[in-house]
C-alpha positions in Angstrom: -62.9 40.7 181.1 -60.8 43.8 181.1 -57.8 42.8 178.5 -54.7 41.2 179.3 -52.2 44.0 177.8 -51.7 47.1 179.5 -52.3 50.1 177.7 -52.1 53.8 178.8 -54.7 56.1 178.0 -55.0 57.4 175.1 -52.6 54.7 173.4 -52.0 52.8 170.7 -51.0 48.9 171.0 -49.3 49.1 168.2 -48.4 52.5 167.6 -46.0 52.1 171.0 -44.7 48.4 170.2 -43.4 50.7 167.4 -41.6 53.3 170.1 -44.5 56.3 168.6 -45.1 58.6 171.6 -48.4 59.2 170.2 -51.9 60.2 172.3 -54.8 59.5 170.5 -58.4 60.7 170.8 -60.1 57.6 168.9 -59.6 54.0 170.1 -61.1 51.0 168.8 -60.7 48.0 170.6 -59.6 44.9 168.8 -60.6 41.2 169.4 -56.9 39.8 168.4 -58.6 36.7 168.0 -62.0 37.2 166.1 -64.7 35.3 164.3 -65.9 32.5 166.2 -63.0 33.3 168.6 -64.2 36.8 169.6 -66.1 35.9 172.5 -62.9 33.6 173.9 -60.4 36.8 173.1 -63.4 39.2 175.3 -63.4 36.0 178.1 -59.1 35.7 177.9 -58.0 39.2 177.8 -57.5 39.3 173.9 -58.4 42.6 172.9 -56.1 46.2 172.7 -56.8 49.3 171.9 -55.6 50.7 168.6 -56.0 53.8 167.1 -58.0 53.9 163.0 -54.3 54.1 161.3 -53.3 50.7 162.8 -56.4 49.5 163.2 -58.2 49.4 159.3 -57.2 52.7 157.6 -53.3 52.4 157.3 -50.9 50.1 154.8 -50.0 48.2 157.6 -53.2 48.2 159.5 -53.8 45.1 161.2 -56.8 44.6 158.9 -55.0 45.0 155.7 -51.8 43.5 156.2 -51.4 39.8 157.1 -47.5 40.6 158.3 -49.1 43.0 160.9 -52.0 40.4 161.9 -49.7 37.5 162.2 -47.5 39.2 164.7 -50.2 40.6 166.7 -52.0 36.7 166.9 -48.3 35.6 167.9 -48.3 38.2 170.5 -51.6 37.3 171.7 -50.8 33.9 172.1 -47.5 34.2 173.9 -49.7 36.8 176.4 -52.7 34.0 177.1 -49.5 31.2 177.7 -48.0 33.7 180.2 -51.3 34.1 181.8 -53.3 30.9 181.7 -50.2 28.3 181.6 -52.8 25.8 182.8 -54.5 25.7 179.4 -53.6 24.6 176.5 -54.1 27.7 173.7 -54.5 25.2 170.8 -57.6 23.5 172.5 -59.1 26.6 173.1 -58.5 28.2 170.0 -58.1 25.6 167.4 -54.8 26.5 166.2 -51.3 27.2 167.0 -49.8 31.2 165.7 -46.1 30.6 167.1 
């Protein structure tokens, strides 16, 4: 499933949330929720493009910073409720981010 979020081109999920007019040349996609969850954030929507700085290179990379990770899980939760508010997120995901 194509993800939930919608990004332009060339964009950064987090880069914008943080008004940066940026257009990037490398993406990665992220799997907001991942370990055993990955395949249920690829099936939901859960995934956004971010570009290396946000992504695992930066201080406040969503990789290295728990702040950063938390609010994007949030974020990700509050977007599957929006969309699927005939499923519980705690029963498909074993835990509640909000």
């Amino acid at each position: 499933m194509n993800s939930i979020f919608i990004q332009e081109p060339g964009e950064c999920f987090l880069c914008k949330q943080e008004g940066k007019r940026i257009r990037h040349t490398v993406l990665h996609t992220h799997h907001i929720f991942g370990g055993s969850n990955r395949k249920k954030s690829e099936k939901y929507g859960l995934t956004v493009r971010l570009c290396p700085e946000c992504h695992i290179l930066g201080k406040h990379s969503v990789h290295l910073n728990s702040k950063t990770m938390k609010s994007l899980k949030e974020t990700g939760q509050e977007a599957f409720e929006a969309v699927y508010p005939d499923l519980d997120f705690r029963t498909v995901f074993g835990k509640n981010y909000l």
